[in-house]
N, C-alpha and C positions, 0 to 999 in steps of 0.2 A: 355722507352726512356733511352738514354745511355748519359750522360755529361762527358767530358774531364775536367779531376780537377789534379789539382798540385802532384804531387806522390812523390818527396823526391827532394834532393837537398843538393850539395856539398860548403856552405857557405865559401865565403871568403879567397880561398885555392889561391897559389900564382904559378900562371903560370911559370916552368922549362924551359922550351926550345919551340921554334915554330923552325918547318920546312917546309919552303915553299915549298920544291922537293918532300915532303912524298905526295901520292896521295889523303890523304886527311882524316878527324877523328880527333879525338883527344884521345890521351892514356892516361887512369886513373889508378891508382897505383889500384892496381886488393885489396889493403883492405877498398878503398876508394869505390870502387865500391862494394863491399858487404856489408860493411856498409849501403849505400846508396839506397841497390837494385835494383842498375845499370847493363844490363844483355851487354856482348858483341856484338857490333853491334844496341844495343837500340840506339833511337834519341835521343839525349840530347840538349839542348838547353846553347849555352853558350852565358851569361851576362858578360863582362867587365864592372867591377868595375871603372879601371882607368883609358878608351874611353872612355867610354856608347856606345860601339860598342857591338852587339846583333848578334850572329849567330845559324843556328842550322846543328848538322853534327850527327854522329854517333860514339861510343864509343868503345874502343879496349881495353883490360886490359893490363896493364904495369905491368912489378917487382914487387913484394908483397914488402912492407915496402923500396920502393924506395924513394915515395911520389912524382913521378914524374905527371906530368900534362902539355902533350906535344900535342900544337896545331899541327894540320898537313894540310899542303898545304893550299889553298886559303886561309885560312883564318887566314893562320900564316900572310899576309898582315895586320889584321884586330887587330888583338890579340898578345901581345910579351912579351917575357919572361921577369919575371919581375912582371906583370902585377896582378892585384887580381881579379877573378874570381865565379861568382857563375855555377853551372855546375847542370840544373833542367830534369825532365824529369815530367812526364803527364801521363794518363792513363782512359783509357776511363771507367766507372763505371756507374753500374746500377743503376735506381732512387730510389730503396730502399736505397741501399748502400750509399748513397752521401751524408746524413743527420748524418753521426757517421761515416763520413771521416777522419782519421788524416794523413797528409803529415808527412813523414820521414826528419829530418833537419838531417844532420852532420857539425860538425862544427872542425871545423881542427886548430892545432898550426901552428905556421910561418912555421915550415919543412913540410906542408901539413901530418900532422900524426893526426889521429882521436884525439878531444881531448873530444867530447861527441857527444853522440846520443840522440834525441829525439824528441817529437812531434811537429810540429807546429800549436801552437792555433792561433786561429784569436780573436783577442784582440782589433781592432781599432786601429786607427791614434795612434802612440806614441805622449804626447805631453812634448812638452821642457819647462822644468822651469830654 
């Protein structure tokens, strides 16, 4: 049996430019996506932070140390520059494999510039004191 589990994800990075004319994707600054182990053309799933608008398109590498992060077409309706963004992708994995799974986090400064890499544990509900 094969489960779809959470594969890595572009925390909190703040959306450059949406173009509703481009045909469509969304371009990741090409160190955000190695970071990330976001391959050209993978599905990625993008979560706005500042809607709660949710889409899923495909991924294009941008300018190395641009830190650009450019919605394209439809769904520059949905998503705008400005905006802060999680940027996730998935991966289908085998049932040995899924018990000593870790997701890839990147977590970026306000210029979308990697500011750390590393695992995400499952921890539970955070709670507020």
């Amino acid at each position: 049996m094969r489960r779809s589990l959470f594969k890595s994800k572009i925390h909190r990075a703040r959306v450059t430019q949406a173009d509703v004319d481009y045909e469509g994707s969304v371009t990741i600054d090409a160190n955000l996506m190695e970071a990330a182990d976001i391959l050209p053309y993978e599905r990625v799933h993008v979560w706005d932070i500042t809607r709660g608008t949710r889409l899923e398109t495909y991924a294009i590498r941008g300018e190395a140390n641009s830190g650009v992060i450019c919605i394209n077409g439809a769904a520059a309706r949905l998503v705008h520059a400005g905006d802060l963004v999680i940027i996730a992708t998935f991966a289908e994995v085998e049932e040995p494999d899924t018990r000593h799974w870790k997701p890839r986090v990147v977590l970026v400064d306000d210029n979308n510039r990697v500011r750390s890499v590393g695992v995400d544990e499952v921890a539970g509900p955070k709670r507020r004191t």
